[in-house]
Backbone as a ProteinNet text record, in pm:
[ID]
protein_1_A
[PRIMARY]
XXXXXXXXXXXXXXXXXXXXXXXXXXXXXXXXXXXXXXXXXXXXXXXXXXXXXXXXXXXXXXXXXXXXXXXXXXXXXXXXXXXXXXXXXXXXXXXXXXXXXXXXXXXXXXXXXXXXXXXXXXXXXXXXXXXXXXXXXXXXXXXXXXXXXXXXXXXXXXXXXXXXXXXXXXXXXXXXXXXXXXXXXXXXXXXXXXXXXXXXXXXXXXXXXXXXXXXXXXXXXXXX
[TERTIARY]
-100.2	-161.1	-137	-84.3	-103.8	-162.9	-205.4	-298.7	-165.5	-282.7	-194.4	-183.5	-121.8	-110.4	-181.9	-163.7	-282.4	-404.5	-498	-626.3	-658.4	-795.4	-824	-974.4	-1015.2	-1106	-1160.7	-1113	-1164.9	-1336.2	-1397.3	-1554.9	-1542.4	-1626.1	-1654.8	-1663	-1684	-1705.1	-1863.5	-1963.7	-2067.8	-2124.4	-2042	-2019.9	-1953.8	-1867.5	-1794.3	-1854.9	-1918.8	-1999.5	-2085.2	-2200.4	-2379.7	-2393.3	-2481	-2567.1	-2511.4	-2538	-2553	-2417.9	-2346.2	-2209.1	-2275.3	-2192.8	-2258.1	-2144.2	-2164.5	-2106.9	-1988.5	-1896.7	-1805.5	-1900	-2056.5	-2107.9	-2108.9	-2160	-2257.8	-2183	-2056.6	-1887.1	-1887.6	-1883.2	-1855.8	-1977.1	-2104.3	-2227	-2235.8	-2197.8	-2206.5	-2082	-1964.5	-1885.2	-1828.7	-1948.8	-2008.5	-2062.6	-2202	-2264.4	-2228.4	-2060.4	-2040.1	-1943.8	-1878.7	-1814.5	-1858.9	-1981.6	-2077.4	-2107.7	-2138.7	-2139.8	-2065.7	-1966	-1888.1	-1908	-1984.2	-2036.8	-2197.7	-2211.9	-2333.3	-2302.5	-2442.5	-2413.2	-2372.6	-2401.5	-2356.9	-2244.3	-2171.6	-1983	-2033	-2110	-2138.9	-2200.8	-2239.1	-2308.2	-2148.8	-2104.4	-1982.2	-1930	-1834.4	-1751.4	-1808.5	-1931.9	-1978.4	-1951.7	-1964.2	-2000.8	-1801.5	-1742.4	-1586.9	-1541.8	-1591.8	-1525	-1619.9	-1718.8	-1834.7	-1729.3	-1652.7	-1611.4	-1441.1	-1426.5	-1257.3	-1191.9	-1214.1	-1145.8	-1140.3	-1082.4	-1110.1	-1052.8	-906.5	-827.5	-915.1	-998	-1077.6	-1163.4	-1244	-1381.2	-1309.7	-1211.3	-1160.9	-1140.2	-1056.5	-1029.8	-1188.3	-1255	-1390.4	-1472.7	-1453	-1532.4	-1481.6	-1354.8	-1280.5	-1299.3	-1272.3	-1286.3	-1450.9	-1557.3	-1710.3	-1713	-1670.6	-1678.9	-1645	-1520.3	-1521.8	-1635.8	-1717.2	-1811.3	-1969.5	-1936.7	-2067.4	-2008	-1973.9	-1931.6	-2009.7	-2124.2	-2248.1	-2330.5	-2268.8	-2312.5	-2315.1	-2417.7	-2383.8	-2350	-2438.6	-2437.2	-2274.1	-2207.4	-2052.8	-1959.7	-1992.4	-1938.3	-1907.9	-2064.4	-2064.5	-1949.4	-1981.4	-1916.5	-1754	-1728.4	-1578.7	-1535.3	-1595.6	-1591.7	-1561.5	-1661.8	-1634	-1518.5	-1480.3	-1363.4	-1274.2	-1245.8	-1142.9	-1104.3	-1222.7	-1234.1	-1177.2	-1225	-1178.8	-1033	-979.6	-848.9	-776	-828.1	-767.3	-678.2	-746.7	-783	-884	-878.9	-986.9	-973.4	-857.8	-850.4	-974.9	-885.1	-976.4	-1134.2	-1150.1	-1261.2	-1376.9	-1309.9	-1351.9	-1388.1	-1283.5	-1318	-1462.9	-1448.8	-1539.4	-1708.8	-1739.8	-1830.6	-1885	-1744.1	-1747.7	-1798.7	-1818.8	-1862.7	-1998.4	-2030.2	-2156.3	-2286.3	-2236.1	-2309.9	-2304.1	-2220.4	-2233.7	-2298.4	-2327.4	-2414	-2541.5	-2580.2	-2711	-2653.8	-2672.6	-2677.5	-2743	-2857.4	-2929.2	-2894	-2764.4	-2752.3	-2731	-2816.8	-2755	-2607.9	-2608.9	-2497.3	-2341.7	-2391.5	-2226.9	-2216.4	-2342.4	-2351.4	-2293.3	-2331.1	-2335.7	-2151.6	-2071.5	-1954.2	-1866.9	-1886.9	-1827.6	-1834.3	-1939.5	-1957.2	-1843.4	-1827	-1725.9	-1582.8	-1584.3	-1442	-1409.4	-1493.8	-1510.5	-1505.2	-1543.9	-1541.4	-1386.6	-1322.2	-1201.7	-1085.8	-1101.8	-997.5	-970.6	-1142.7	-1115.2	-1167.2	-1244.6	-1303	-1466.3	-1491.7	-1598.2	-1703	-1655.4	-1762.1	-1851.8	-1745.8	-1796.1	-1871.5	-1806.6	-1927	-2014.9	-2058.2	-2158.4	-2245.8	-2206.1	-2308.1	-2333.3	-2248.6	-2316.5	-2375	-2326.7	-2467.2	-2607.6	-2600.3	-2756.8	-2783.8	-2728.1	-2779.7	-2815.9	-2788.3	-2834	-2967.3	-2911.8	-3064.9	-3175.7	-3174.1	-3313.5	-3302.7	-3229.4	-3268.9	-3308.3	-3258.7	-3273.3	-3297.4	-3405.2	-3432.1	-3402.7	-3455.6	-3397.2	-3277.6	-3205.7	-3079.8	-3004.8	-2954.6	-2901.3	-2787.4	-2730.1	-2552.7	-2606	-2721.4	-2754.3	-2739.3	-2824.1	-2822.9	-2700.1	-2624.7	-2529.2	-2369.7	-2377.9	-2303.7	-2389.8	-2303.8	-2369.4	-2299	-2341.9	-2264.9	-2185.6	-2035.2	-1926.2	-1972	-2047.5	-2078.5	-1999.1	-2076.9	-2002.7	-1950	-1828.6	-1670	-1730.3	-1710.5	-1670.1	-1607.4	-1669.4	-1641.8	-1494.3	-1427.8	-1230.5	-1230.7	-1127.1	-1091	-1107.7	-1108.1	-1082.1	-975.2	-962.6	-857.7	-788.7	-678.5	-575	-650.9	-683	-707.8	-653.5	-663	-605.7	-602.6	-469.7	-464.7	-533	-673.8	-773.2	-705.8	-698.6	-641.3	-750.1	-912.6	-981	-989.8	-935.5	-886.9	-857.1	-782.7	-710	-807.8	-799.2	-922.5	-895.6	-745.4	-737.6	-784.6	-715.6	-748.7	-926.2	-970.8	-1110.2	-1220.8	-1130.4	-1164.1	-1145.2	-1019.2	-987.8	-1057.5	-1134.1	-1218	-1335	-1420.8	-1547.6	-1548.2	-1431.6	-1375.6	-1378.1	-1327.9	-1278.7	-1434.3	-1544.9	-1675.6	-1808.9	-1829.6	-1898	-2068.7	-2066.8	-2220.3	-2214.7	-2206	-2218.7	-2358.1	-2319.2	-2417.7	-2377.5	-2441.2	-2396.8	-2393.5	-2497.6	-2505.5	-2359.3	-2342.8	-2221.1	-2084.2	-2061.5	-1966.3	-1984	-2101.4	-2127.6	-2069.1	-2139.8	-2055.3	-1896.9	-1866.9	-1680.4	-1639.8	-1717.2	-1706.3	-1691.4	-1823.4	-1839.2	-1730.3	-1637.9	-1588.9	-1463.3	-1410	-1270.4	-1172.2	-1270	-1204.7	-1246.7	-1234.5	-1219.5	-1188.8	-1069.1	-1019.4	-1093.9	-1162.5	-1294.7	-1410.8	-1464.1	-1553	-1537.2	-1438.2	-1404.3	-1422.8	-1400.9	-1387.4	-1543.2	-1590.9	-1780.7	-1779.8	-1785.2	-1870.9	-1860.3	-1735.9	-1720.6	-1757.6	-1728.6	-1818.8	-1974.8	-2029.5	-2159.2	-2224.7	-2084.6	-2126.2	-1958.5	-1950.4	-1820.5	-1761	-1846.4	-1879	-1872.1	-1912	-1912.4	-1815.2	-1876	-1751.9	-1656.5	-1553.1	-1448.7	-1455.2	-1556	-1635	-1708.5	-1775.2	-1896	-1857.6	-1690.7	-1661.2	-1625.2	-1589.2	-1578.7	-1700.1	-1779.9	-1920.4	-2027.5	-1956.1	-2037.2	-1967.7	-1830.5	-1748.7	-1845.5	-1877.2	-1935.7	-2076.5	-2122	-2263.3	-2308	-2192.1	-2203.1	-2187.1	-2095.6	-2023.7	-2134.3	-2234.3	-2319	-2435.7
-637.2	-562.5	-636	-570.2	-612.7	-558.7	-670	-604.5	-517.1	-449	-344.5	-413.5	-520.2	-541.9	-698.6	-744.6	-894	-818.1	-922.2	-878.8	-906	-828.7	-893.2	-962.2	-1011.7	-1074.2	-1146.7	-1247.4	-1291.5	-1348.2	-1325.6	-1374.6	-1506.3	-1628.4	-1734.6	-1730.8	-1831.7	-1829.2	-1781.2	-1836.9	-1755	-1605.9	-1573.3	-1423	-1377.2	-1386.8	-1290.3	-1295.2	-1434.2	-1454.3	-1479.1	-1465.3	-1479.5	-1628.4	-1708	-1854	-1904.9	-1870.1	-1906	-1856.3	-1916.3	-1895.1	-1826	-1756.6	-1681.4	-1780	-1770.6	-1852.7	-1742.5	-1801.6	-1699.6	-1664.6	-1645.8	-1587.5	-1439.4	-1517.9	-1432.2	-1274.8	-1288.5	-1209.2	-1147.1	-1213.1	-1167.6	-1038.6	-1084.8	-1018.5	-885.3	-908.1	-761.2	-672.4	-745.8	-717.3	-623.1	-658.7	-566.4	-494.6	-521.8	-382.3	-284.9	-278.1	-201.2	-118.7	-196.2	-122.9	-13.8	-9.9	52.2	168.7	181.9	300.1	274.6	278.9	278.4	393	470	549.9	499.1	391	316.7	257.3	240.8	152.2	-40.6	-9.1	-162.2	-191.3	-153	-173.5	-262.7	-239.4	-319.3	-476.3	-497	-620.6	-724.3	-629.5	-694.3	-695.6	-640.2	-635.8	-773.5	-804.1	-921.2	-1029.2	-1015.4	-1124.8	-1174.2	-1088.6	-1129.2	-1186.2	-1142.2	-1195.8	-1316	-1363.5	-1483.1	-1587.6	-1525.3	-1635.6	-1647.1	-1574.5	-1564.3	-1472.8	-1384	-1283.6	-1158.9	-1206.8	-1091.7	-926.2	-944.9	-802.1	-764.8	-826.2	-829.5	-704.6	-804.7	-686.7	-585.5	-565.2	-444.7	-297.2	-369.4	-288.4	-248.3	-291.3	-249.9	-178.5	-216	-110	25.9	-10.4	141.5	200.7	196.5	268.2	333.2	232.2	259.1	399.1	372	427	608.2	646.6	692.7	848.6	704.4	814.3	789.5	708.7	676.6	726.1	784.8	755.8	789.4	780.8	787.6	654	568.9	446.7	357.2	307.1	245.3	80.6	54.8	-97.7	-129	-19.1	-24.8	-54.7	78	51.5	-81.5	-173.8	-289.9	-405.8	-411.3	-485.7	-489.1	-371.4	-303.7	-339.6	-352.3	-389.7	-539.4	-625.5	-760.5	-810.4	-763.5	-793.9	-795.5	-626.4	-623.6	-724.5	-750.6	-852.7	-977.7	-1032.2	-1188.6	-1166.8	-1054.9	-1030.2	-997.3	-963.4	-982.6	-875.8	-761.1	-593	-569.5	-607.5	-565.8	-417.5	-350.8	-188.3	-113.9	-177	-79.9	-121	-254.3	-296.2	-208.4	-206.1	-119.9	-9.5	128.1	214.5	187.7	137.1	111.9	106.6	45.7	8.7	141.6	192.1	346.4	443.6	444.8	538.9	495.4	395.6	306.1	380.5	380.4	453.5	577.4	638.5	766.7	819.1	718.3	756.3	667.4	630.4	526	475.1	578.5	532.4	403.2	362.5	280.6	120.8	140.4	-28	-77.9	-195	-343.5	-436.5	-409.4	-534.5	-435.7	-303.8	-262.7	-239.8	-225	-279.8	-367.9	-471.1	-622.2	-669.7	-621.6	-592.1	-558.1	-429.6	-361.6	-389.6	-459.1	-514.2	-638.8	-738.3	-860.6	-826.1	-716.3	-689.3	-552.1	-558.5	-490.9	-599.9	-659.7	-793.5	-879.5	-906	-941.9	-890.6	-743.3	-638.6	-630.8	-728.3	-698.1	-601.3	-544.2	-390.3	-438	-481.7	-582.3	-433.4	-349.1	-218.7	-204.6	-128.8	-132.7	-234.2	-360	-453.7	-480.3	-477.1	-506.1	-419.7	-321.8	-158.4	-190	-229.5	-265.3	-365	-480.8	-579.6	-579	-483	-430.2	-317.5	-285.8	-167.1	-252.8	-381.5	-479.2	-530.6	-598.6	-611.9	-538.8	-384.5	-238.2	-267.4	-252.9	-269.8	-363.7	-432.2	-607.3	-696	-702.4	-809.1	-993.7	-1008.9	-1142.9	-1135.5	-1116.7	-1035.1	-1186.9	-1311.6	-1458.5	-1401.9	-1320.5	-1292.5	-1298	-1262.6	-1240.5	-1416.3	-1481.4	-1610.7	-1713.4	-1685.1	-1766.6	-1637.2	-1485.6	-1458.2	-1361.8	-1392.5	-1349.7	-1243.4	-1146.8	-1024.9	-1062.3	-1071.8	-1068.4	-1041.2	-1141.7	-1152	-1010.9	-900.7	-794.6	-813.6	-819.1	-843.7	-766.5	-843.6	-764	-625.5	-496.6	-345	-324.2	-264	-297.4	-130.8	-110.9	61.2	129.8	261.6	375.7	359.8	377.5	370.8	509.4	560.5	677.4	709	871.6	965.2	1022.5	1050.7	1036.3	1215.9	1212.8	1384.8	1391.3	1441.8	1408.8	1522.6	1646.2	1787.8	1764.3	1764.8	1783.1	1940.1	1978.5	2148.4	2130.2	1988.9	2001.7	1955	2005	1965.4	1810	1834.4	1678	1580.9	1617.1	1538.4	1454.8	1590.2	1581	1476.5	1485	1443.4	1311.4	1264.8	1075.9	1061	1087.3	1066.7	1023.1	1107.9	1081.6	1010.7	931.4	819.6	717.7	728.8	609.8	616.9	694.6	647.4	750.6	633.9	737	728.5	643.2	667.9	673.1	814.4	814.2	859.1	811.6	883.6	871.9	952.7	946.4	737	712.3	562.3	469.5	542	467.7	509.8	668.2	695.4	620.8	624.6	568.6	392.1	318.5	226.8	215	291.2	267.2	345	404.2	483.1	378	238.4	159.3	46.5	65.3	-68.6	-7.7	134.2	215.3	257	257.6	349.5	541.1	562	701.7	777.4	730.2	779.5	782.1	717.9	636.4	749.2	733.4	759	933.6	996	1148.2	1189	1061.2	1155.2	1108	1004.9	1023.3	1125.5	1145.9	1280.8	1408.7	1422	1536.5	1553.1	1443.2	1403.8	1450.8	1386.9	1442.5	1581.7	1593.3	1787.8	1848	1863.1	1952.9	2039.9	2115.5	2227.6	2113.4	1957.8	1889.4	1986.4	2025.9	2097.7	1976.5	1995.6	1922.4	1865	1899	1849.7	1780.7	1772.8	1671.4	1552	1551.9	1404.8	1341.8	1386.1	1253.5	1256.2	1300.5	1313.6	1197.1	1155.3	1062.1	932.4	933.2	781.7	760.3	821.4	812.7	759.5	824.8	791.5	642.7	636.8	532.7	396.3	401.8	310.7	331.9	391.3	402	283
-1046	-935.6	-805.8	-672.3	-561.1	-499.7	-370	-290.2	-157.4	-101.7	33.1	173.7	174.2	341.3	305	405.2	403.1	481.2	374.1	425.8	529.1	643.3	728.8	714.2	609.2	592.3	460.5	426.5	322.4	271.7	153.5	184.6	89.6	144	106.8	-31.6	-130.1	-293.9	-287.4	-190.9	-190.6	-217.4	-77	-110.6	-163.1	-262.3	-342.1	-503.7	-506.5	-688.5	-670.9	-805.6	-817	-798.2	-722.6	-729.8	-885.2	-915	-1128	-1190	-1201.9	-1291.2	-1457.3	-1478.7	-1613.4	-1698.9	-1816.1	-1931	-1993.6	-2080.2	-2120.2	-2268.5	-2337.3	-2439.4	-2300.9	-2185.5	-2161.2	-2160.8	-2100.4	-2090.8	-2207.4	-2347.2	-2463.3	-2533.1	-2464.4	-2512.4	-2420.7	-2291.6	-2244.2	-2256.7	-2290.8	-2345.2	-2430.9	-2534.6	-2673.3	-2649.6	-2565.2	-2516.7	-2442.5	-2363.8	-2312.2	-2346.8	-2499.5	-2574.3	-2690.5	-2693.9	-2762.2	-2654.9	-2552	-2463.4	-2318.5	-2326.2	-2219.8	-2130.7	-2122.3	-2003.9	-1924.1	-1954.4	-1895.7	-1766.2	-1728.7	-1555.9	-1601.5	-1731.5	-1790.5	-1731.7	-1651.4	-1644.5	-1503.2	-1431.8	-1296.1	-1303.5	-1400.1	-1465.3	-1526.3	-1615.9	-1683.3	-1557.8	-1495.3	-1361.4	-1299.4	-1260.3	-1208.6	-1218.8	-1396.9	-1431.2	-1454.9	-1462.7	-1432.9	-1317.8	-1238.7	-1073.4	-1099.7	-1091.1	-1103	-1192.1	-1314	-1378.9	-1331.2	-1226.2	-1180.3	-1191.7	-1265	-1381.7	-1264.5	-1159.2	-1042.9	-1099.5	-1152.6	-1191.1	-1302.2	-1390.6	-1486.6	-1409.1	-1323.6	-1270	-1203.7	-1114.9	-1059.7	-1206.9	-1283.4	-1429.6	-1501.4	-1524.9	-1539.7	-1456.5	-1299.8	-1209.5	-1202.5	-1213.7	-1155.6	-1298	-1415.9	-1585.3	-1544	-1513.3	-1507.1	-1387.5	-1301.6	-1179.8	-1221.5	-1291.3	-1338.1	-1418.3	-1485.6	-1570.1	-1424.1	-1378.7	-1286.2	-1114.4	-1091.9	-937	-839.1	-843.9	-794.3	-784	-869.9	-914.4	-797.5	-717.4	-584.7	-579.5	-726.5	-737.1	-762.6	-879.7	-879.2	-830.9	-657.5	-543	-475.9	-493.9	-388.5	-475.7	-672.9	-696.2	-680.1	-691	-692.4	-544	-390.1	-318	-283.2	-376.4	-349.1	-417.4	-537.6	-649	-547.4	-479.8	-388.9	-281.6	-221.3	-156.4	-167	-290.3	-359.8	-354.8	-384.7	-443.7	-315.5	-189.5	-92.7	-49.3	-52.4	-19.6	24	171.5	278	263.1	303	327.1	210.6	75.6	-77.9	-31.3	-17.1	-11.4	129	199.7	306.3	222.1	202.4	128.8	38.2	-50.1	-145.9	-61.5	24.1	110.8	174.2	214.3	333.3	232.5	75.8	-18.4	-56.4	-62.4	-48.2	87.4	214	298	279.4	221.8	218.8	109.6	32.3	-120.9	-87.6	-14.5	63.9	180.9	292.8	453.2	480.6	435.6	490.2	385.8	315	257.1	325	355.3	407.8	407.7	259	214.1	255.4	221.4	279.3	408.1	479.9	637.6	684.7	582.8	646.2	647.9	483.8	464.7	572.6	552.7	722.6	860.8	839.3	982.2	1012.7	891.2	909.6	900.6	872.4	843.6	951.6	1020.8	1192.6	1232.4	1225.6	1323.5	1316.1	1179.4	1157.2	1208.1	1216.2	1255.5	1416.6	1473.8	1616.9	1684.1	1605.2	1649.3	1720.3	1840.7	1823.2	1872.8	1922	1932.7	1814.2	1714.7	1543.5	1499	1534.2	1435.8	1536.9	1629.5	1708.4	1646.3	1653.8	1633.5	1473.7	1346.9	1253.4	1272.5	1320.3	1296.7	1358	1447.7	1516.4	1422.8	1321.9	1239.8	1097.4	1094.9	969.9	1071.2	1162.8	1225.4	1178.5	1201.5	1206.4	1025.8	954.8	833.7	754.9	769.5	728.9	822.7	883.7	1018.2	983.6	824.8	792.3	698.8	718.4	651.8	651	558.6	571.4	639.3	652.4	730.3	868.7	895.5	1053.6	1128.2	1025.5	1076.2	1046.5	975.8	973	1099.4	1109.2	1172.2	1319.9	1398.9	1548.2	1545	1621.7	1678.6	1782.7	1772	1944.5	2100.6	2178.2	2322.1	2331.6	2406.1	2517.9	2615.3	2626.7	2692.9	2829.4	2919.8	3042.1	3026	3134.7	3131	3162.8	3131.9	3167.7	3192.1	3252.9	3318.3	3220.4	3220.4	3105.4	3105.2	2904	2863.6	2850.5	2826.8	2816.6	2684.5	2726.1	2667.9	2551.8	2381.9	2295	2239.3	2195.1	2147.1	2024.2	2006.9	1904.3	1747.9	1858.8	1751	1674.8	1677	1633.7	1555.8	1558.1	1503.4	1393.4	1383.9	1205.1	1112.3	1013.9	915.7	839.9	814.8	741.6	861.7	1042.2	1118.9	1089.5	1104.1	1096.6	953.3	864.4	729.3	728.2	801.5	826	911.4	1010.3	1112.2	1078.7	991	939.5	833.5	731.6	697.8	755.5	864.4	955.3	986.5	1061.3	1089.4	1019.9	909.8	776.1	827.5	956.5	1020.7	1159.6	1235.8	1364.7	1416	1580.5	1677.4	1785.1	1892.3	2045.6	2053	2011.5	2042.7	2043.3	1922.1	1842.4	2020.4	2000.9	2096.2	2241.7	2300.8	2435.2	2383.7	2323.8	2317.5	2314.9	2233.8	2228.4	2407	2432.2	2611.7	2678.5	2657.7	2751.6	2733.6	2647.1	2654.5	2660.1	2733.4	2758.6	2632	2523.7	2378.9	2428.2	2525.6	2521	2392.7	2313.9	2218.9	2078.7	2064	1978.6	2010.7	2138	2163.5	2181.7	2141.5	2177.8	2008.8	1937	1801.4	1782.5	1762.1	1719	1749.1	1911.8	1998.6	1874.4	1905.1	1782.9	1646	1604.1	1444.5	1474.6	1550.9	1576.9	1604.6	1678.8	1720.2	1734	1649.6	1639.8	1750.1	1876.6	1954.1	2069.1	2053.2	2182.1	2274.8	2394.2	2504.1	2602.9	2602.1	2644.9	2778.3	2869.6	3013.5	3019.2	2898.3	2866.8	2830.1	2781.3	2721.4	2840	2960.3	3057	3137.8	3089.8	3134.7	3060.2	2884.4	2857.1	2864.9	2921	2954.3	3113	3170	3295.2	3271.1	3188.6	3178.2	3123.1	3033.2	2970.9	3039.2	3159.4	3248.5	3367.5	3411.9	3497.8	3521.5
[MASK]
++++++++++++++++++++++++++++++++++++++++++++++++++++++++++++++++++++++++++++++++++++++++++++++++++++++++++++++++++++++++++++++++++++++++++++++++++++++++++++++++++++++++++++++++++++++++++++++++++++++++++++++++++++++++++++++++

């Protein structure tokens, strides 16, 4: 298996495995139990406990088989996320996270995820806006105190205006992908820092009908 591209964020041995190394019985015992009903949420435990002991392609091959009969399964999501991670597939790993909010808006940890790997990519709008959205959920959240949100950059000109073709549906479908939790909040920020182009597709994510006068109406407002 390879990964897609170099990653843009790798997580510490901390974050990617449990405090407590599991033993190779412990591997062998859930092992068994998950070969006995392989349509159980058991596959997120085993998956764990693989990446915890190294066995990274191990836990990916187990999340994705589980995922499968569970794909609703959120705890799945996060492990299948970090595997990716270790293994050094930010993109999958992203994905994985971006299905996470959309099956529980309000998780932390795939907050907290997305937010560093917003932050890696350079996107310091995005992770600002997640890590003040781990803040409201998790006020002692340990990522808060060991990572800061990116100082706000001096205001720079509006940037060139982007052909959204919000009309097309696939357009529309990578969009709310690309931002699986909007709000005006979210758009006025990417406004204030001259992502026009950013800040034209939230708008629309949010209100589909946004009228086309109003969008340099909220780069203005925002810059006011």
């Amino acid at each position: 298996m390879r990964s897609s591209g170099t990653p843009a964020w790798r997580p510490t041995v901390e974050q990617a495995c449990p405090v407590v190394t599991p033993s190779s019985d412990e591997l062998s015992r859930l092992s068994r139990l998950y070969e006995r009903n392989p349509t159980s949420t058991l596959f997120a435990r085993l998956a764990d406990v693989h990446l915890a002991l190294g066995d990274v392609e191990g836990a990916i091959r187990v999340c994705r088989k589980g995922l499968r009969y569970r794909p609703s399964y959120v705890t799945g999501h996060l492990v299948l996320g970090r595997a990716y991670l270790t293994f050094g597939d930010a993109r999958r790993a992203e994905d994985e996270y971006q299905k996470v909010l959309r099956l529980e808006p309000d998780n932390p940890a795939a907050t907290r995820y997305l937010a560093s790997i917003a932050e890696a990519d350079g996107d310091e709008v995005r992770a600002r806006y997640l890590w003040d959205r781990l803040r409201v959920l998790h006020p002692f959240h340990p990522a808060l105190q060991r990572s800061a949100p990116t100082p706000e950059p001096e205001e720079t000109p509006e940037a060139a205006g982007e052909d959204l073709a919000c009309s097309n549906p696939e357009r529309q479908e990578k969009d709310e992908e690309a931002f699986p939790f909007v709000s005006m909040t979210l758009a006025k920020l990417y406004a204030r820092q001259g992502h026009r182009g950013r800040a034209e597709q939230v708008a629309r994510l949010v209100d589909p009908a946004y009228p086309e006068d109003r969008l340099g109406e909220l780069v203005n407002e925002s810059t006011s």
